[in-house]
TIRODO-804494 format. One record per residue: chain; residue in one letter; residue number from 1; x, y, z of N, C-alpha, C, O in turn. Coordinates in nm, 3 decimals. Example, Ala and Ser with C-alpha at 12.3 -4.5 7.8 and 13.67 -1.06 7.14 Angstrom:
! TIRODO-804494
{site "A", "a", 1, {1.319, -0.569, 0.780}, {1.230, -0.450, 0.780}, {1.320, -0.330, 0.780}, {1.424, -0.332, 0.846}}
{site "A", "s", 2, {1.285, -0.225, 0.708}, {1.367, -0.106, 0.714}, {1.290, 0.003, 0.787}, {1.341, 0.114, 0.804}}
//
This chain:
! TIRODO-804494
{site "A", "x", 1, {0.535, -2.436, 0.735}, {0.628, -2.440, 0.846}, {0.617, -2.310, 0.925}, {0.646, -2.202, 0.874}}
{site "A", "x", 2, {0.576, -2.324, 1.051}, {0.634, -2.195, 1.145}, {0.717, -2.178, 1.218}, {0.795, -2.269, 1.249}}
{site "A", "x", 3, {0.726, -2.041, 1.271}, {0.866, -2.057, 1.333}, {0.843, -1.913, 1.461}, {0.788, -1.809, 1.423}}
{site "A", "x", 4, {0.887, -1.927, 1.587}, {0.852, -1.851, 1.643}, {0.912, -1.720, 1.674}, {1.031, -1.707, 1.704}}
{site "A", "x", 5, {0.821, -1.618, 1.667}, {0.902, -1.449, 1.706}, {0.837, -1.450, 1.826}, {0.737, -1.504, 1.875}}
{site "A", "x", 6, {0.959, -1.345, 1.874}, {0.896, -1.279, 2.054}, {0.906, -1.168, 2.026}, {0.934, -1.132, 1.912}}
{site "A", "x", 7, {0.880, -1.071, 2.143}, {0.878, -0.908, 2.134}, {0.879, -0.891, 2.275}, {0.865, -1.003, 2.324}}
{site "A", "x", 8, {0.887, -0.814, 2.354}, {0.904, -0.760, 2.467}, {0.790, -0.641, 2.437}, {0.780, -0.574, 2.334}}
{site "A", "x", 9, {0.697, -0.634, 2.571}, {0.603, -0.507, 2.586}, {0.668, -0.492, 2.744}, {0.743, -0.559, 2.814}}
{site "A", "x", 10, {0.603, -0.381, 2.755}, {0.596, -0.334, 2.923}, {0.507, -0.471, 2.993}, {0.436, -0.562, 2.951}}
{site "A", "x", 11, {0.555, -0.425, 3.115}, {0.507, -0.501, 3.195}, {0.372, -0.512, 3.261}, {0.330, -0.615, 3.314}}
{site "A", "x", 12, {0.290, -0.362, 3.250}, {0.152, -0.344, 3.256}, {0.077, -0.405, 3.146}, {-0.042, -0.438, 3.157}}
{site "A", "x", 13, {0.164, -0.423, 3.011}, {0.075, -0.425, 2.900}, {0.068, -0.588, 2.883}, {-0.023, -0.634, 2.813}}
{site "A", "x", 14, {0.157, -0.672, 2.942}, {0.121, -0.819, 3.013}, {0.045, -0.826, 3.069}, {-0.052, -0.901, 3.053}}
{site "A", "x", 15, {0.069, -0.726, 3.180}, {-0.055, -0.808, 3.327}, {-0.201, -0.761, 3.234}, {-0.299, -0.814, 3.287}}
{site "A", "x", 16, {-0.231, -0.696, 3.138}, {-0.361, -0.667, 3.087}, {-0.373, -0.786, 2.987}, {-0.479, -0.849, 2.983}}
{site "A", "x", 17, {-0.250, -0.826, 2.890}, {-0.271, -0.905, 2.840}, {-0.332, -1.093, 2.901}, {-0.411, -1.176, 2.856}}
{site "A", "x", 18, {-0.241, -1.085, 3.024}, {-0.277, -1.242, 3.081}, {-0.458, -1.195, 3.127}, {-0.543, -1.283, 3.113}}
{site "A", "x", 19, {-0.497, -1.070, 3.175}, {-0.654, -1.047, 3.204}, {-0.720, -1.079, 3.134}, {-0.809, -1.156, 3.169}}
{site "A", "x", 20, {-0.711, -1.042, 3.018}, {-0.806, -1.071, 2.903}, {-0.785, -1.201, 2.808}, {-0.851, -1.215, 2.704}}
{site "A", "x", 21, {-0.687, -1.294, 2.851}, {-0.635, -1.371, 2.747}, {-0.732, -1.486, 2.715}, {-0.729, -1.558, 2.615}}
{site "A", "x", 22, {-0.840, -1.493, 2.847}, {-0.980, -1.605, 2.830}, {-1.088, -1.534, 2.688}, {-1.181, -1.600, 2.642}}
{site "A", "x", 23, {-1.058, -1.422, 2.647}, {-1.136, -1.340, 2.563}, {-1.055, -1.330, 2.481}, {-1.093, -1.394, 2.383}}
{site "A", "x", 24, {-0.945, -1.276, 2.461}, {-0.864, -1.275, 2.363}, {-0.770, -1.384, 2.306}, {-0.695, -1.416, 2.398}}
{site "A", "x", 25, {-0.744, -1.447, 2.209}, {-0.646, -1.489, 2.168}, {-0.515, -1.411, 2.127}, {-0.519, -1.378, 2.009}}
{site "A", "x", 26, {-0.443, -1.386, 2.167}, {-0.322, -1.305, 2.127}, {-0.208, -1.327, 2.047}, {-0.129, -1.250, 1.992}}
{site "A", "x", 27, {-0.217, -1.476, 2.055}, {-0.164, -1.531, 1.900}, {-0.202, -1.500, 1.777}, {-0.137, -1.452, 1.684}}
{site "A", "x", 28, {-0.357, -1.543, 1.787}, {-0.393, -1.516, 1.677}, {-0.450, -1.339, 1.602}, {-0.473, -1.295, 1.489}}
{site "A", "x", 29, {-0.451, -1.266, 1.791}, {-0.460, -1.080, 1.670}, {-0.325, -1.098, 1.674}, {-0.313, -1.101, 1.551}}
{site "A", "x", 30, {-0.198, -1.116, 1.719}, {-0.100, -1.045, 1.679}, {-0.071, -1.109, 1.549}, {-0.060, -1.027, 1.458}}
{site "A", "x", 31, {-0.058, -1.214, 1.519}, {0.015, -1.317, 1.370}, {-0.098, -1.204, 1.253}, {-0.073, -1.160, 1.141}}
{site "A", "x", 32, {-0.222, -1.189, 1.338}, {-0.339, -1.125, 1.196}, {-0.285, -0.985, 1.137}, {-0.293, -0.935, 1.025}}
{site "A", "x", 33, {-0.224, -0.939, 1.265}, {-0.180, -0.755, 1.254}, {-0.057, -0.801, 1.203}, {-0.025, -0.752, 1.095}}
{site "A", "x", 34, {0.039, -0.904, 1.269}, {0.168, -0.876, 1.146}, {0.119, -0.923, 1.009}, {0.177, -0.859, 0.921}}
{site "A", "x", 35, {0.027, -1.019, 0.954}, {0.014, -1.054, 0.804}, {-0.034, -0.878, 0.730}, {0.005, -0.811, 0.634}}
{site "A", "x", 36, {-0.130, -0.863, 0.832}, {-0.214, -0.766, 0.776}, {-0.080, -0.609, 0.717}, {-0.083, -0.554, 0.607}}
{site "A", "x", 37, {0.003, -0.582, 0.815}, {0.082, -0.544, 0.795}, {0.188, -0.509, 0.642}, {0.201, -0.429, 0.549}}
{site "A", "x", 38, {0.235, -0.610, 0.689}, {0.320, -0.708, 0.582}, {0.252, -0.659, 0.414}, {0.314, -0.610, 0.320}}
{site "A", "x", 39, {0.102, -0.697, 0.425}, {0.025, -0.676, 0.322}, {0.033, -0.547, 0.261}, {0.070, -0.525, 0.145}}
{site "A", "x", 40, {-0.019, -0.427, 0.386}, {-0.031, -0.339, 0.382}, {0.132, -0.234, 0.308}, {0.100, -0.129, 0.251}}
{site "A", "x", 41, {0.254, -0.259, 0.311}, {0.404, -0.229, 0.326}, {0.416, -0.296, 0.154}, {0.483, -0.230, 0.075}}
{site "A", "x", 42, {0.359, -0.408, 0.112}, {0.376, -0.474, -0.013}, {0.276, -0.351, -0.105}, {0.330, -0.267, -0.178}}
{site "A", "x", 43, {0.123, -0.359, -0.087}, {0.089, -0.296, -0.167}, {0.127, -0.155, -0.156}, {0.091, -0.084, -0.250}}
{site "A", "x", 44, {0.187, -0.105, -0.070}, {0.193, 0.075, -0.126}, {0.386, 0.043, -0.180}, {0.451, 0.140, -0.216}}
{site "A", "x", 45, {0.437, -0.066, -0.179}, {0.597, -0.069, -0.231}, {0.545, -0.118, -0.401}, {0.639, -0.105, -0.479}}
{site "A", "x", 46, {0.438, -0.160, -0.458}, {0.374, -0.199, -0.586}, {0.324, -0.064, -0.592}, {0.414, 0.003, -0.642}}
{site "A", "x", 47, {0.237, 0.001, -0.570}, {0.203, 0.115, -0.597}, {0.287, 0.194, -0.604}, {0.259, 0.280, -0.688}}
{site "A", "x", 48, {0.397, 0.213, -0.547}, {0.527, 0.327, -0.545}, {0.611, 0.279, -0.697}, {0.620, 0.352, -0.796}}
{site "A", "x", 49, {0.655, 0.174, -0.689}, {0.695, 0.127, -0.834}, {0.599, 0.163, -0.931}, {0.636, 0.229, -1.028}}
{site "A", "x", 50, {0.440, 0.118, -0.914}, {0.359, 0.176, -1.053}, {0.361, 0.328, -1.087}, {0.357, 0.362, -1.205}}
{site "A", "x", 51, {0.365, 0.374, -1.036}, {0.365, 0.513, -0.987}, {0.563, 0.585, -1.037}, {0.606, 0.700, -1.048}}
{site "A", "x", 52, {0.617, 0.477, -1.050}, {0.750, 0.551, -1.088}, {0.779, 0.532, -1.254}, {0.858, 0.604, -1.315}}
{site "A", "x", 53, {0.699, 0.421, -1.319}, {0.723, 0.322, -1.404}, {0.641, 0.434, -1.489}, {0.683, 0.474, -1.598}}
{site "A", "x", 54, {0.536, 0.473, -1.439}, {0.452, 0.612, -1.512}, {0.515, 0.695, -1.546}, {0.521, 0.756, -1.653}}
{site "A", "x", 55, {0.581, 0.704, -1.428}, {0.643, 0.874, -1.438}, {0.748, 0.858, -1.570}, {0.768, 0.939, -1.661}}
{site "A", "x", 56, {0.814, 0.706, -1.545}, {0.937, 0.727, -1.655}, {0.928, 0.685, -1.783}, {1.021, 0.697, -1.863}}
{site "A", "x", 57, {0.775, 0.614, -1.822}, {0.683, 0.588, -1.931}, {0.702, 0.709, -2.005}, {0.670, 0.820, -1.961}}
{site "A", "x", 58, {0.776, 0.681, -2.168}, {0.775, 0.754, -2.299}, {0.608, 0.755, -2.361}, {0.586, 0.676, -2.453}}
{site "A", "x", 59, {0.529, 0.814, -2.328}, {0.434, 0.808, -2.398}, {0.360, 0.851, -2.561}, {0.249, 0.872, -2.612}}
{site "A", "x", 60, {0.481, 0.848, -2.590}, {0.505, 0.912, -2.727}, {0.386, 1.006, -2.755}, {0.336, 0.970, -2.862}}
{site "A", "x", 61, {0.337, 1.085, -2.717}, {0.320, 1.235, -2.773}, {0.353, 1.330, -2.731}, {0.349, 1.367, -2.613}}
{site "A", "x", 62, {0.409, 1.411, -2.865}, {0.486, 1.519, -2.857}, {0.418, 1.648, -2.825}, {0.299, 1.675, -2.835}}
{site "A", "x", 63, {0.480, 1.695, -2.799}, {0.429, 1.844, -2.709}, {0.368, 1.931, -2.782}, {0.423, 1.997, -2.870}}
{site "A", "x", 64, {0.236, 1.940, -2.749}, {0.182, 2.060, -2.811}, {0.080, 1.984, -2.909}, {0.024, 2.056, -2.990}}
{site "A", "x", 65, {0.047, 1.838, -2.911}, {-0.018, 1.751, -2.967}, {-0.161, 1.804, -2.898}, {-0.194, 1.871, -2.995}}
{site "A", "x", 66, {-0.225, 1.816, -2.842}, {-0.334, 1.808, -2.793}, {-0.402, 1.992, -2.834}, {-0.511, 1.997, -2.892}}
{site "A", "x", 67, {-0.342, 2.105, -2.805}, {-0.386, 2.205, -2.876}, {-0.381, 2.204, -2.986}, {-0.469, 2.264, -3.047}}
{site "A", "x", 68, {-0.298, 2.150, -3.044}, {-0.283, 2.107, -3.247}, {-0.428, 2.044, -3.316}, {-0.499, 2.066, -3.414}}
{site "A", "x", 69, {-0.425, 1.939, -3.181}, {-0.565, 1.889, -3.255}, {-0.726, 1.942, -3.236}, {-0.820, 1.930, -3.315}}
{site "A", "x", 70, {-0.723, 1.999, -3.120}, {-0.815, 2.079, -3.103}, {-0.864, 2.217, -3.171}, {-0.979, 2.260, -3.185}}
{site "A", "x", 71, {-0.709, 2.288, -3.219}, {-0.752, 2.400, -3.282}, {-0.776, 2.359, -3.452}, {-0.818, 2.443, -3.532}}
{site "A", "x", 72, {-0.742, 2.218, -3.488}, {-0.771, 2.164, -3.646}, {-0.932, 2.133, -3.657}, {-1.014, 2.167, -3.742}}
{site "A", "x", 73, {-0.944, 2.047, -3.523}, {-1.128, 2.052, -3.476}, {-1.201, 2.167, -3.508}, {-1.307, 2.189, -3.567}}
{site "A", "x", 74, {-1.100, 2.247, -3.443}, {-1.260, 2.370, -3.419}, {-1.223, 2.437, -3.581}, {-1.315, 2.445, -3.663}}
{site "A", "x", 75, {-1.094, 2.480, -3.615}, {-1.116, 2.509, -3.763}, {-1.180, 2.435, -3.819}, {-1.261, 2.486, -3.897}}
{site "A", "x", 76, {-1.180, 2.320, -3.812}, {-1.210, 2.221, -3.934}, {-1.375, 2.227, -3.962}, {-1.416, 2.206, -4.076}}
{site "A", "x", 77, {-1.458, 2.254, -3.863}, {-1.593, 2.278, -3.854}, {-1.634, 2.373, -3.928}, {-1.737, 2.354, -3.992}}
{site "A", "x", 78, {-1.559, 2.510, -3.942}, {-1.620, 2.620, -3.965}, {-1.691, 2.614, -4.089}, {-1.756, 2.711, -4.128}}
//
């Protein structure tokens, strides 16, 4: 089902639009730039959530885990 939006431009940016409208379809770039849009506003609002879900991710290791094991490594060789 569709349903129709309007917008108001200037009035120069008509008279260029009715010039070119045998070359351009303007239905179809504008409907492409709002999907494309739309798209664009979804994936960085998923990325902003992944990105928070990290941050507040318990990753259970405790501090100081990673020099602990490295300095048992390099002792452990000798």
């Amino acid at each position: 089902m569709s349903v129709t939006v309007s917008f108001k431009v200037r009035k120069e940016v008509k008279e260029k639009m009715e010039k070119y409208k045998g070359i351009i379809n303007w239905n179809e770039e504008l409907r492409r730039f709002v999907e494309l849009k739309i798209k664009e506003l979804e994936a960085k609002e998923r990325f902003e959530e992944i990105v928070r879900k990290l941050e507040e991710a318990d990753w259970g290791v405790e501090e100081g885990f990673a020099s602990r094991s490295v300095r048992e490594d390099r002792d452990g060789c000798s």
